[in-house]
Backbone bond lengths (Angstrom), bond angles and torsions (degrees), N, CA, C in turn:
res aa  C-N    CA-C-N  psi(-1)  N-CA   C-N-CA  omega(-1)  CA-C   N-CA-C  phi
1 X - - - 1.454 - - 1.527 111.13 -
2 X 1.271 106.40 -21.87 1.519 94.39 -151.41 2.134 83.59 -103.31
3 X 1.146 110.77 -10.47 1.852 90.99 167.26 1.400 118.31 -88.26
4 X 1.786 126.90 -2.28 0.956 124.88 164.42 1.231 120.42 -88.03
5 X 1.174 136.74 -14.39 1.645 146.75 149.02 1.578 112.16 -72.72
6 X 1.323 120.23 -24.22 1.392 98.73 151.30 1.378 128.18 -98.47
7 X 1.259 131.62 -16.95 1.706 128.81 121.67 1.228 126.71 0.76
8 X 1.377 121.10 -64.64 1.109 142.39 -174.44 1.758 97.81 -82.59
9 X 1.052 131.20 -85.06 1.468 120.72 168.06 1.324 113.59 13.39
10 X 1.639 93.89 -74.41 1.760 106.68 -160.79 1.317 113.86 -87.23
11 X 1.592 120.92 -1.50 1.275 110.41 150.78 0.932 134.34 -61.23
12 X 1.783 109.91 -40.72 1.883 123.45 177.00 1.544 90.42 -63.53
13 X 1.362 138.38 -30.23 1.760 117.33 -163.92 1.695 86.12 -86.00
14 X 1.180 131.18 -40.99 1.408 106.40 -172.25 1.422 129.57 -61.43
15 X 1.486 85.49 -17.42 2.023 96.83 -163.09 1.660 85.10 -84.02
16 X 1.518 119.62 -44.68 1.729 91.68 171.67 1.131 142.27 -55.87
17 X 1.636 117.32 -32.90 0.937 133.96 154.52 1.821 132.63 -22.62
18 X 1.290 89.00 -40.92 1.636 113.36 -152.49 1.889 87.66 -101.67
19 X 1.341 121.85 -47.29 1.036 127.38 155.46 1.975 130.35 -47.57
20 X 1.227 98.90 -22.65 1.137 110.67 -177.93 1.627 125.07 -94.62
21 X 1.802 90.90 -35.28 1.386 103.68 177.07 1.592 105.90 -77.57
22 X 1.184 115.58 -11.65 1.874 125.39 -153.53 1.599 87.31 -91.74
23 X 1.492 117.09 -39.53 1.538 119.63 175.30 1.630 127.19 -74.52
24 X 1.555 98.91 -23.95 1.258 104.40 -177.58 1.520 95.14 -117.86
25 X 1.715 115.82 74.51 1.689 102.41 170.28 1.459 117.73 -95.78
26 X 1.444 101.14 4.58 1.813 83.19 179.97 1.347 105.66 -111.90
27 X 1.008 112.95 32.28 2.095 117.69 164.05 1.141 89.98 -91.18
28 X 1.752 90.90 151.06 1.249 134.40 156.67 1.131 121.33 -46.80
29 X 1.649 126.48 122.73 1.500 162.75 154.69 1.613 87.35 16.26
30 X 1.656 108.08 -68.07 1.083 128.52 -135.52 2.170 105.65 -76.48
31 X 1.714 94.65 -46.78 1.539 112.78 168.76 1.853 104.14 -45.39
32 X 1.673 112.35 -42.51 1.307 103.17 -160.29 2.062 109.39 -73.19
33 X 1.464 89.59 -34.12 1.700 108.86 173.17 1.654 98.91 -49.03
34 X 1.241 111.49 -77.06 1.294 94.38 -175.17 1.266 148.41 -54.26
35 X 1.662 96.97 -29.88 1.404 109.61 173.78 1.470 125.76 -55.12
36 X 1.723 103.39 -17.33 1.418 113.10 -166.83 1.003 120.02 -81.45
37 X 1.575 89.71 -45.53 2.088 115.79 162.73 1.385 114.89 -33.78
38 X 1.234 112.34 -37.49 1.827 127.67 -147.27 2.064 81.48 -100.07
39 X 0.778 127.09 -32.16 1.003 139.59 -167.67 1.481 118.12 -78.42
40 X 1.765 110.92 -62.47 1.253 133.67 -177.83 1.925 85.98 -69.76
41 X 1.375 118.12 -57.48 1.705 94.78 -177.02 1.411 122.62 -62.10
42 X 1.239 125.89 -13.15 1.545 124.03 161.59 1.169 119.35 -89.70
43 X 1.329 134.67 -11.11 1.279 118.76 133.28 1.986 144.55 -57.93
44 X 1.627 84.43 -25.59 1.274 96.23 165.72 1.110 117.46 -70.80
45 X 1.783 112.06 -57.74 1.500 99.46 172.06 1.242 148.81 -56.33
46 X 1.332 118.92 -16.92 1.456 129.27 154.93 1.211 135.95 -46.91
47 X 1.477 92.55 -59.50 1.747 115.30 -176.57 1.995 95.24 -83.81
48 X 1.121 127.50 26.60 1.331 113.29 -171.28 2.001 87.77 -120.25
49 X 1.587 88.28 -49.68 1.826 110.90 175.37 1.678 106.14 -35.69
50 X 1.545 96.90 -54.96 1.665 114.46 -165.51 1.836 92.63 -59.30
51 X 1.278 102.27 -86.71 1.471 134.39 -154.78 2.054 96.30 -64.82
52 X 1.218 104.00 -6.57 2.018 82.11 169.96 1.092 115.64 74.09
53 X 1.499 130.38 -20.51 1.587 127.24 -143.19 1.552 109.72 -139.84
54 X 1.511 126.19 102.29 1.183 105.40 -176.53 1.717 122.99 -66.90
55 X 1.265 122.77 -22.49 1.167 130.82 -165.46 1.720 100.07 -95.02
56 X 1.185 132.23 -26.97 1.694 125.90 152.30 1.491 123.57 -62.84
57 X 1.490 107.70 -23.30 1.777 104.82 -170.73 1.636 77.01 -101.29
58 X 0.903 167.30 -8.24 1.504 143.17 -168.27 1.588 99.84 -84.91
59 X 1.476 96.98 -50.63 1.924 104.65 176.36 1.230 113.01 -66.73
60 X 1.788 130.64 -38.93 1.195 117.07 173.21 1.740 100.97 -57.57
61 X 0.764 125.54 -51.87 1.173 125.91 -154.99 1.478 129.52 -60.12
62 X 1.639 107.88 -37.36 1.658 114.77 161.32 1.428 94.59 -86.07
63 X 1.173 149.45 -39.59 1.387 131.87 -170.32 2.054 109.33 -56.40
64 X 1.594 100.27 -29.21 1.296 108.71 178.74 1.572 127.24 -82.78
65 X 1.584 102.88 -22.83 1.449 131.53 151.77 1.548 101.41 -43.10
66 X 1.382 102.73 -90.61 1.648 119.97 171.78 1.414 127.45 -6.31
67 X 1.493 118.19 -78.62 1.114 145.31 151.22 1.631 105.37 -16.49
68 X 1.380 95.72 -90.40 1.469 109.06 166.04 1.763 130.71 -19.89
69 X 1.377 101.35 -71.98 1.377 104.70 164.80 1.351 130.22 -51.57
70 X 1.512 123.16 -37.36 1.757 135.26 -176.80 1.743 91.88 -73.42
71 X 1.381 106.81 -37.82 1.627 98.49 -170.26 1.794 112.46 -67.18
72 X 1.622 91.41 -40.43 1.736 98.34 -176.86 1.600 122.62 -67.33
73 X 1.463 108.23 -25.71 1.622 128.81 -178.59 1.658 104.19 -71.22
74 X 1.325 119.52 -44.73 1.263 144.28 -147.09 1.495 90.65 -86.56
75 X 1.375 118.10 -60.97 1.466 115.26 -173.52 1.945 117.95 -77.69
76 X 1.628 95.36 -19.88 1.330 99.20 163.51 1.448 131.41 -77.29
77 X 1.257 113.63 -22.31 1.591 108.21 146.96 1.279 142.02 -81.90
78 X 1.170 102.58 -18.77 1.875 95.50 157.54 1.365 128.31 -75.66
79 X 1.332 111.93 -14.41 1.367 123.09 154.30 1.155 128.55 -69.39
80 X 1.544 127.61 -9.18 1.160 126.01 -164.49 1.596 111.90 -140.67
């Protein structure tokens, strides 16, 4: 139970993310790299808080990346 609530967690941090970068599109390459960093580690830290385990929240965590990204690519071309 508790890796599908942090699943879910790091979906709401990605969708800000994605919201954030969508607001800030005319920064630099470099602003968006970091922002992600700053991003991807608060997702870690959450799902690390929840789940107890550093080596379970690292895999939830790009697997939730993952997920995430195929879903955002996927729905951005049928829109476009």
């Amino acid at each position: 139970m508790r890796v599908y609530v942090v699943i879910i967690l790091q979906f709401i941090i990605w969708s800000g993310y994605t919201l954030i970068e969508w607001i800030s599109k005319h920064d630099q390459l470099i602003y968006k790299v970091i922002m992600f960093f700053v991003f991807f580690y608060l997702a870690f830290l959450i799902g690390n808080h929840v789940t107890k385990s550093k080596r379970k929240t690292l895999f939830i965590t790009v697997l939730s990346l993952v997920i995430y990204t195929s879903i955002h690519f996927t729905m951005t071309q049928f829109i476009h």
